[in-house]
N, C-alpha and C positions, 0 to 999 in steps of 0.2 A: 894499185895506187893510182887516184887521180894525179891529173897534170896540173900545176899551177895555174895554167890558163882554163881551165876547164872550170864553168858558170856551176855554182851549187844547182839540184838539182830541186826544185819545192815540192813539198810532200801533194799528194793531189791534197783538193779543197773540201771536205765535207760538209753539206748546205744542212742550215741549224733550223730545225723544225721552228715553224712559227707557232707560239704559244699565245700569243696577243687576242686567240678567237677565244680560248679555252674560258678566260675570265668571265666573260660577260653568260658563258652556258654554266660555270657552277653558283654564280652570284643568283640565277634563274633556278636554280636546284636547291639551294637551301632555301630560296623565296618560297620555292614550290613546298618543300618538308616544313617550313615553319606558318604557311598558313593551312595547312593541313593539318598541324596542332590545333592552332588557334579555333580551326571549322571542327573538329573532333571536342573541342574543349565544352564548345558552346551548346554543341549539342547536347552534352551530357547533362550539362547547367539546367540547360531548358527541359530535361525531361527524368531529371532526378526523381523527381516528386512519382512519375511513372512507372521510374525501374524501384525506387521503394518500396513503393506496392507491390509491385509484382514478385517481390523477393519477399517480402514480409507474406504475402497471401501461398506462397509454396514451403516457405518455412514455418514449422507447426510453434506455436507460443506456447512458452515457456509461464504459464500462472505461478506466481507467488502464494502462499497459505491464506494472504487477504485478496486476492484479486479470483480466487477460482470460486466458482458460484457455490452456493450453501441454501438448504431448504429450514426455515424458520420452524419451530417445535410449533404442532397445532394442539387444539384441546383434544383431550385424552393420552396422548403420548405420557409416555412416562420421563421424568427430570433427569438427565444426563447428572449422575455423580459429581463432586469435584470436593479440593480439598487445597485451598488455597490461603495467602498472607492478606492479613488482614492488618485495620488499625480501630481499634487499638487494644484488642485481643485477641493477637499470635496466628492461631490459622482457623479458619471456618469449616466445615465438613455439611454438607448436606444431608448427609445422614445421620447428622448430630440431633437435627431434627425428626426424623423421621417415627412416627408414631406420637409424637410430641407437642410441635405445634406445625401450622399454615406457616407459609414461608412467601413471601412478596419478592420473588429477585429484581430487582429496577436496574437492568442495563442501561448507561447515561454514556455520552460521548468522552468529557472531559473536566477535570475539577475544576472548579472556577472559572469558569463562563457562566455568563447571564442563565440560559434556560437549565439549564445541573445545577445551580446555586437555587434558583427557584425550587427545583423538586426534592431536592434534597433538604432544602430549610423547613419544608411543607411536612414534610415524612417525620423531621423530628420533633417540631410542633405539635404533633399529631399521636407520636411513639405513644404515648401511654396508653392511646385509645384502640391501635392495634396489637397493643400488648394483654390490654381486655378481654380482647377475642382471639387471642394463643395465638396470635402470628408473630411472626418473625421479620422483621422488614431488614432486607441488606442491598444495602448501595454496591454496583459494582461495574469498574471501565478500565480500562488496560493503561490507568496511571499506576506509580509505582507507590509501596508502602508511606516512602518518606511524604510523595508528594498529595496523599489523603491525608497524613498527619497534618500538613500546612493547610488542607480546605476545612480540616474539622476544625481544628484550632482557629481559623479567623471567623467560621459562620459558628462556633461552637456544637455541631451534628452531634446528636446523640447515638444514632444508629451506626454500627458496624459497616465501613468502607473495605469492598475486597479489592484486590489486586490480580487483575488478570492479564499480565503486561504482555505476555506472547499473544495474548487474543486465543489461548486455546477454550476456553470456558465459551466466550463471545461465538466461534466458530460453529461447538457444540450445538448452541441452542440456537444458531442461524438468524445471531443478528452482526455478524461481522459486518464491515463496509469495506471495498476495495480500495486499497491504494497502497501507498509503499511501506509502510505502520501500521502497527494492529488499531486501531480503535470501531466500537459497538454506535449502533442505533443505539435511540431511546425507544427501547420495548420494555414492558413489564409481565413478568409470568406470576399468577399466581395460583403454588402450588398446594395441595393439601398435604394432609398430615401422612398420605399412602405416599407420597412422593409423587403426585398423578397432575399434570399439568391442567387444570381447572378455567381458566380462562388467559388470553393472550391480550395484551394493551397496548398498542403502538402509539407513543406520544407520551403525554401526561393528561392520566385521568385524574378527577377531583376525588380529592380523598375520601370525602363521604359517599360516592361509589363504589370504591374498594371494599370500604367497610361493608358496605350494600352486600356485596359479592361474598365477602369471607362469611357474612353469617347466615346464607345460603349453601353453602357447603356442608 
């Protein structure tokens, strides 16, 4: 028992770490981590266009059915088959012809546009004259059934519109064009009556040419 006179007695004093320096070294720490973002940030910015490349030239490409390359039918090859929707008699067969008559295929890019409305009003102006010398003229582009019904019905086409809408017929005979859609050049084959590719025409020949051609055959 203390004495009543007896001073309490004070605990010793422990000295309280100064923290007042610590501020100013982490305020310098995040300065330091956040422009080290910013220098990382930029640099990527700046050289994006470089690691794309570089990523894209080790990573092998992936071709779509229109974008991988295709060798166009020469003369003498023989006519890929096919058997496809037509307008505006149901389906067409190439071998419907075969021993029968010449056959004109006119791959066109697209119904109604200017240069396809040209070769295709030419062709049916014309129908009766290569109906003379046993050919066969068929329009044909990877639009769909419906949408040759609207091209023949406004230019009124006499001739037979196929529908090759996947572009498998177009790929066949190696006039696909690349991009994200099937659609054809304008080439023309004309085939004889063995099914035997006779001449190739890239563009629009004049008809009285054709005719030239078919009665050589």
């Amino acid at each position: 028992m203390t004495s009543p006179n007896t001073a309490p007695v004070k605990p010793p004093s422990v000295d309280q770490p100064d923290r007042s320096s610590e501020k100013p070294a982490l305020i310098v720490s995040v300065g330091s981590a956040l422009l080290l973002v910013l220098l990382a940030t930029f640099f990527v910015m700046q050289n994006m266009e470089k690691i794309k490349q570089r990523y894209t030239a080790r990573t092998p490409k992936m071709t779509t059915p229109y974008e991988a390359p295709v060798k166009m039918l020469e003369v003498g090859d023989k006519a890929p088959t096919f058997k496809l929707d037509a307008y505006p008699i149901g389906t067409v067969s190439l071998d419907d012809y075969l021993g029968k008559k010449n056959v004109i295929l006119a791959f066109y890019p697209k119904d109604d546009t200017p240069g396809c409305t040209k070769e295709m009003c030419s062709f049916s102006d014309d129908l009766s004259k290569f109906n003379d010398k046993d050919t066969q003229v068929l329009g044909i582009s990877c639009d769909s059934v419906s949408s040759h019904e609207k091209f023949v019905g406004k230019f009124y086409l006499k001739q037979p519109l196929l529908a090759d809408e996947d572009g498998t017929v177009a790929r066949a005979y190696g006039t696909i064009k690349t991009g994200d859609r099937p659609m054809s050049d304008r080439v023309l084959f004309v085939i004889d009556k063995k099914g035997t590719v006779k001449h190739v025409f890239q563009g629009m020949p004049d008809n009285s040419e054709l005719l030239s051609v078919i009665e050589s055959l």
